[in-house]
C-alpha positions as CSV (number, residue, x, y, z in Angstrom):
1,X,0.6,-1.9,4.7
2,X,-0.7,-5.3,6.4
3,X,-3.2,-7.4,4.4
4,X,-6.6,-6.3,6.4
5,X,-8.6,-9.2,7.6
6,X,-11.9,-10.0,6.1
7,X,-13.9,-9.7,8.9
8,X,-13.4,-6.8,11.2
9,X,-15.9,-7.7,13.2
10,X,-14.2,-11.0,15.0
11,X,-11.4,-8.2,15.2
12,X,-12.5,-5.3,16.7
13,X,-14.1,-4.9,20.4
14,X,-17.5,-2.9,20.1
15,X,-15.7,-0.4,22.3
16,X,-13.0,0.0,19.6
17,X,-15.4,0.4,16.9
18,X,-17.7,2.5,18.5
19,X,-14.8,5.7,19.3
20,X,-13.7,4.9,16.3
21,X,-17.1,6.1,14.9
22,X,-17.7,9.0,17.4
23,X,-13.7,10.0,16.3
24,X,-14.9,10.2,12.7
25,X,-18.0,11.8,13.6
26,X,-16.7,14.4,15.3
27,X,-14.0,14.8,12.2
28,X,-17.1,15.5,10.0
29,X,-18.5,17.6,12.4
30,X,-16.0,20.2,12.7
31,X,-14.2,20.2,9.6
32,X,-15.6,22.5,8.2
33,X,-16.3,24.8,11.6
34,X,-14.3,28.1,12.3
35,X,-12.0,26.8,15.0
36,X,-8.7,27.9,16.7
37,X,-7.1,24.4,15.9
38,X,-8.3,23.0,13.0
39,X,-5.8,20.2,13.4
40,X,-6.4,19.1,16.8
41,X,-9.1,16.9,16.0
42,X,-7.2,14.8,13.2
43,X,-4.4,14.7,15.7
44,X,-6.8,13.7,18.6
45,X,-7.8,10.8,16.1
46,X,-4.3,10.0,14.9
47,X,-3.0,9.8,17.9
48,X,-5.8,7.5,19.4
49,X,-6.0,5.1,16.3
50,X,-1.8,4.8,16.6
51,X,-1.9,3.8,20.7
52,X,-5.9,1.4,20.6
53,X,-5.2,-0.3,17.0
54,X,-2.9,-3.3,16.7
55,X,-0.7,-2.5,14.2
56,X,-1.6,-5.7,11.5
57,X,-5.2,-4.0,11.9
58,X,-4.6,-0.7,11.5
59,X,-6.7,-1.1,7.7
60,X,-9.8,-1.5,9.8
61,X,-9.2,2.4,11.5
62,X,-9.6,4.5,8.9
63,X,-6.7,5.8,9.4
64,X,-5.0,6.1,5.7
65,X,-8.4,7.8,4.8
66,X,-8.1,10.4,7.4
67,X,-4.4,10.6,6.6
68,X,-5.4,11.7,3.3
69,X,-8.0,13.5,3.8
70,X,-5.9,16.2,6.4
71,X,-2.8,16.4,4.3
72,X,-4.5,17.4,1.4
73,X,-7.1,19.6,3.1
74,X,-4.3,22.0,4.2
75,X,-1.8,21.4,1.8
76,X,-1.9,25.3,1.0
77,X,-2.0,26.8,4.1
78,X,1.1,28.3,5.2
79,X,0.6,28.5,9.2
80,X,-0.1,24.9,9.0
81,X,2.3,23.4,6.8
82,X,4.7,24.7,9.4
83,X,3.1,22.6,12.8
84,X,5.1,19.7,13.3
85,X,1.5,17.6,13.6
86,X,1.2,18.1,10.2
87,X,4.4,17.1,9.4
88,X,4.4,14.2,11.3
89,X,0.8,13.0,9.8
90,X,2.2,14.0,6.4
91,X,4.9,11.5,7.6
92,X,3.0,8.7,8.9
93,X,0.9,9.1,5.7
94,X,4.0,8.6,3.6
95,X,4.9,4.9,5.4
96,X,1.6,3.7,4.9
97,X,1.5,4.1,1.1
98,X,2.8,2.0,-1.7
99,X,5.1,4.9,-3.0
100,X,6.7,6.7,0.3
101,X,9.0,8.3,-1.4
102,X,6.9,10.0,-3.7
103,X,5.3,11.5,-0.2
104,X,8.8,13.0,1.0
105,X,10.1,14.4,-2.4
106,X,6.5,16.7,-2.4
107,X,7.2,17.5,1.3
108,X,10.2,18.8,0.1
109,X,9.0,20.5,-3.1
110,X,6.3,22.1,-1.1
111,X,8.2,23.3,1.7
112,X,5.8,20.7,4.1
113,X,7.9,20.2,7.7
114,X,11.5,22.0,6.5
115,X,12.1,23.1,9.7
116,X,12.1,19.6,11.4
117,X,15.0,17.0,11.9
118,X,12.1,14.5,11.7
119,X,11.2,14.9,8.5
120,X,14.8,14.0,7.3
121,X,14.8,11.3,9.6
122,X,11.6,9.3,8.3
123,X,12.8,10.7,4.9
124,X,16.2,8.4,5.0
125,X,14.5,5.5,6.7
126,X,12.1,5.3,3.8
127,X,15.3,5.9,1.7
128,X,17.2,2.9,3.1
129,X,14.6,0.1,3.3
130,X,14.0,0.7,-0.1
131,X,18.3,0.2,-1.1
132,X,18.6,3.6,-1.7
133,X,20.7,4.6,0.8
134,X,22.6,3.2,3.3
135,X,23.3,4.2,7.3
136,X,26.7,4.9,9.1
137,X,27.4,4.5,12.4
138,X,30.2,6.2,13.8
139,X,32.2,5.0,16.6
C-alpha cells in the first residue's frame, strides 16, 4: 500500500471528505438493519472510493477498514460468500495487505468466490509479483 501523506487535509477537497463521511455514515447506519442487500452499501462505497480517490491516497478513504470490516462480517454466510461483490472485495482486500497471499489461500480454504475465474486470476497475479510463479503466453 502507498505511504499515506501526513496531512490529508492539503489532499482531499471538502467534497471528497464530506461523501466520504456520509458513505461511512450510512455504512454504520444500516449495518446492522434487516435489508434485502446487505452488501450493496459496502459495494456502493467500494465502488465510489475506487473511481473519486487517487490511487497514492487511497489510505486517507477508509477503505482497508471497510474492506475488513465486510469480509469478516459475512465470512459465514453462505448466500453471500457466493456473490461475486464479495469476492471481488475479498480480492481487492487481499492486494492491499502486506500478506496477499495469506488472503487467497483462506478464500480457497473457505470456499469464498470458487465459482469465479476472477478469483484465480488476482490469485496468480499476487502469485507472480511475489516470484512464485511465472506467466505463459501462448502464440
Amino acid at each position: 500500500m502507498p505511504p499515506v501523506p501526513s496531512s490529508s487535509s492539503n489532499v482531499l477537497s471538502p467534497q471528497l471528505a464530506a461523501e466520504t463521511s456520509r458513505l461511512l455514515d450510512d455504512i454504520k447506519n444500516q449495518v446492522d438493519e434487516d435489508v434485502e442487500d446487505p452488501l450493496a452499501i459496502y459495494d456502493h462505497f467500494v465502488q465510489w472510493t475506487t473511481t473519486s480517490y487517487p490511487p497514492d491516497f487511497l489510505g486517507l478513504s477508509h477503505l482497508l477498514e471497510v474492506l475488513e470490516e465486510v469480509t469478516r462480517k459475512f465470512k459465514h454466510d453462505d448466500v453471500i460468500k457466493g456473490d461475486r461483490r464479495y469476492m471481488k472485495m475479498w480480492c481487492l482486500y487481499g492486494s492491499l495487505v502486506d500478506r496477499p497471499s495469506t488472503v487467497f489461500k483462506y478464500l480457497l480454504t473457505r470456499g469464498i468466490g470458487l465459482g469465479f475465474a476472477q478469483l484465480y486470476l488476482d490469485y496468480s497475479l499476487i502469485l507472480e509479483r511475489a516470484g512464485r510463479c511465472v506467466s505463459y503466453t501462448f502464440t
